[in-house]
C-alpha positions as CSV (number, residue, x, y, z in Angstrom):
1,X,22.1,-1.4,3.0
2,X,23.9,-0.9,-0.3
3,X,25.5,-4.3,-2.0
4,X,22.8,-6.4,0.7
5,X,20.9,-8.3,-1.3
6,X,17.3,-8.4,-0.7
7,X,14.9,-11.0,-1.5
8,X,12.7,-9.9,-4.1
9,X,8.5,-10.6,-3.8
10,X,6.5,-12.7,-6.0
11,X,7.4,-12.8,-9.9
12,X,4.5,-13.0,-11.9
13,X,5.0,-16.4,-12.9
14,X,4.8,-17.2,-8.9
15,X,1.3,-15.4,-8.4
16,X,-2.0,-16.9,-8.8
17,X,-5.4,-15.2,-9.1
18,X,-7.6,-15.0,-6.3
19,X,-4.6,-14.8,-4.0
20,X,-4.7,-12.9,-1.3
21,X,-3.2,-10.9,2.0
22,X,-4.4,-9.4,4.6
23,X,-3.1,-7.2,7.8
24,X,-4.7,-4.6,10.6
25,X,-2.7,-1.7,11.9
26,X,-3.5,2.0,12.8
27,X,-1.8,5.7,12.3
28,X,-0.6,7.0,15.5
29,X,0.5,10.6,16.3
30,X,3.9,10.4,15.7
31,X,3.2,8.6,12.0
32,X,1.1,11.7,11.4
33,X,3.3,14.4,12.6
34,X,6.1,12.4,10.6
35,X,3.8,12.8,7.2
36,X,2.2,16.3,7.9
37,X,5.9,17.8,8.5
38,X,7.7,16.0,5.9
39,X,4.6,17.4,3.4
40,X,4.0,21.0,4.7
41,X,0.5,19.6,5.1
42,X,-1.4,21.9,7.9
43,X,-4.5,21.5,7.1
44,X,-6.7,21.6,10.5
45,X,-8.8,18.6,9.9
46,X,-6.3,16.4,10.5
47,X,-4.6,18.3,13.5
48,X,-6.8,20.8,15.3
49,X,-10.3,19.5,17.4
50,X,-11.3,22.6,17.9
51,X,-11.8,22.7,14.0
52,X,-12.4,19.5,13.3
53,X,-15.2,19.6,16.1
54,X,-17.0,22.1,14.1
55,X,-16.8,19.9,11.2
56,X,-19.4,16.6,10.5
57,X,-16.2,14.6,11.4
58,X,-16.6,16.0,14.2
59,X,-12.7,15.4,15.7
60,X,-9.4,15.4,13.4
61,X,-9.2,12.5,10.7
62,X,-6.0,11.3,8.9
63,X,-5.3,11.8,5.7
64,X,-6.1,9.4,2.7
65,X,-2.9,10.0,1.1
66,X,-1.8,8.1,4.6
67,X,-4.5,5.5,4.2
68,X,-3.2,4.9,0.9
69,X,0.4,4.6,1.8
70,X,-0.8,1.6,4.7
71,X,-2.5,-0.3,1.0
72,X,1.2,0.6,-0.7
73,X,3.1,-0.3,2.0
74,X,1.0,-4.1,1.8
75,X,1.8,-4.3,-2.0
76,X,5.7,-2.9,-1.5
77,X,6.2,-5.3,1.3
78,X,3.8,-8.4,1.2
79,X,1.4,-8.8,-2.3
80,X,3.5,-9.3,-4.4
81,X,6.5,-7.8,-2.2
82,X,9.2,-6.5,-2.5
83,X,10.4,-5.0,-6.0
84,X,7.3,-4.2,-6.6
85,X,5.6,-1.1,-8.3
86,X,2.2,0.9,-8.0
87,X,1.2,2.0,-11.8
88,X,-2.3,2.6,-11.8
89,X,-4.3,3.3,-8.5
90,X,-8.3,3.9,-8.7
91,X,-9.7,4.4,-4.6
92,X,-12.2,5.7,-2.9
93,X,-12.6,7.3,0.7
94,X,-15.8,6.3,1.6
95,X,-15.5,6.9,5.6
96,X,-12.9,8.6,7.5
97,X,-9.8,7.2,9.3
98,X,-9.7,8.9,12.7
99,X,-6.2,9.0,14.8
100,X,-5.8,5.9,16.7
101,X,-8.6,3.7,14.2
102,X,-7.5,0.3,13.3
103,X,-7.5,-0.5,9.7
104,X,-8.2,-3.9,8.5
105,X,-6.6,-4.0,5.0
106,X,-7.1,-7.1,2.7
107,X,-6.1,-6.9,-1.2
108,X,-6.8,-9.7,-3.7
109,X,-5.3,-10.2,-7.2
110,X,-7.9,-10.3,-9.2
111,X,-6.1,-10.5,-13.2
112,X,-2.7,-11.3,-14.3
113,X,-1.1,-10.3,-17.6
114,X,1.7,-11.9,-18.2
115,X,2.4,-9.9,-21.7
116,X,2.1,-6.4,-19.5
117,X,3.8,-7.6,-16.6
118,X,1.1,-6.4,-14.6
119,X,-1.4,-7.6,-12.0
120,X,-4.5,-6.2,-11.3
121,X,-5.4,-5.8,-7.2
122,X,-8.6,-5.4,-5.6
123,X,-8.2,-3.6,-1.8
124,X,-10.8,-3.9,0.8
125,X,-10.3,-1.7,4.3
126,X,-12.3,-1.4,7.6
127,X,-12.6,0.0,10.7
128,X,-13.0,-1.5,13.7
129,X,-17.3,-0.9,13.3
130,X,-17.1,-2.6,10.2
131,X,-17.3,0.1,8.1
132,X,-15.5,0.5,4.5
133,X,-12.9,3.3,5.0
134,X,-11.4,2.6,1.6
135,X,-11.6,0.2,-1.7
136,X,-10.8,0.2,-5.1
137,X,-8.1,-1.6,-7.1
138,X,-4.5,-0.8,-8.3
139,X,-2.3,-1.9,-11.3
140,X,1.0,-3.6,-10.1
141,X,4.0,-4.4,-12.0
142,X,5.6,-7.0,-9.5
143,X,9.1,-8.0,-9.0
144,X,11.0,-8.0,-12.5
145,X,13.3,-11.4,-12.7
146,X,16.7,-9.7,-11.8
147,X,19.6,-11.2,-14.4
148,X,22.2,-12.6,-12.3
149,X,26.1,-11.5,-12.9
150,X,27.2,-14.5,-12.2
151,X,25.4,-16.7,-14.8
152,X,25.9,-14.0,-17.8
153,X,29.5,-13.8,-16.8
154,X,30.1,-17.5,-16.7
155,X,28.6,-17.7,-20.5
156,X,32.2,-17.1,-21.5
157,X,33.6,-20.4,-20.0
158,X,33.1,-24.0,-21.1
């Protein structure tokens, strides 16, 4: 993967307000094993139905830190894409995710600032009732215009 080079997402000069992405997917139990072992994380809720019964979830939910990598994963890989970076995130959790639930994600770009090099990003997410699992909005820098070698190198030559 080193020396590859990889095409870079939308610069901000290519992204328009009101544009917009969306995707479904869910967490299976291998995706929350991965997370819950590479964090320490035991916390019942999310693994144990015997606990989670007990609770008004009433079985084991996944974690928003999880739901929140599925809306970082959309801006890292699609909106703006890749070369992208998270600076300011502001969600909320309004339902649970349980294992298995498909998510529908949609974010919008809702503000540009050219002078900050940031966007401003509304997300959206539902279950499969309908229901809101997550929304909010995020502050993106997107893909910074790399300089090329080649064309400061050449400079030199007439």
């Amino acid at each position: 993967m080193l020396g590859k080079r990889r095409k870079l997402g939308k610069k901000i000069n290519e992204l328009k307000v009101g544009e917009s992405f969306t995707t479904s997917s869910s967490i299976e139990d291998r995706d929350l094993l991965m997370y819950l072992g590479l964090t320490d994380d035991a916390n019942p809720l999310y693994i144990q139905h015997d606990y989670a019964s007990q609770t008004p979830f009433k079985r084991p939910i996944v974690p928003s830190v999880m739901v929140f990598g599925m809306v970082s994963s959309i801006i890292s890989m699609h909106l703006p894409g890749p070369g992208s970076h998270i600076i300011k995130q502001d969600l909320s959790y309004p339902r649970p995710v349980y294992h298995y639930a498909e998510v529908r994600l949609h974010v919008e770009i809702t503000a540009i600032d050219r002078k900050e090099h940031t966007v401003d990003v509304q997300i959206h997410g539902y279950n499969e009732e309908g229901e809101e699992v997550v929304y909010g909005s995020l502050k993106v820098n997107p893909p910074y215009e790399p300089h090329s070698m080649n064309s400061t190198s050449l400079e030199n030559f007439y």
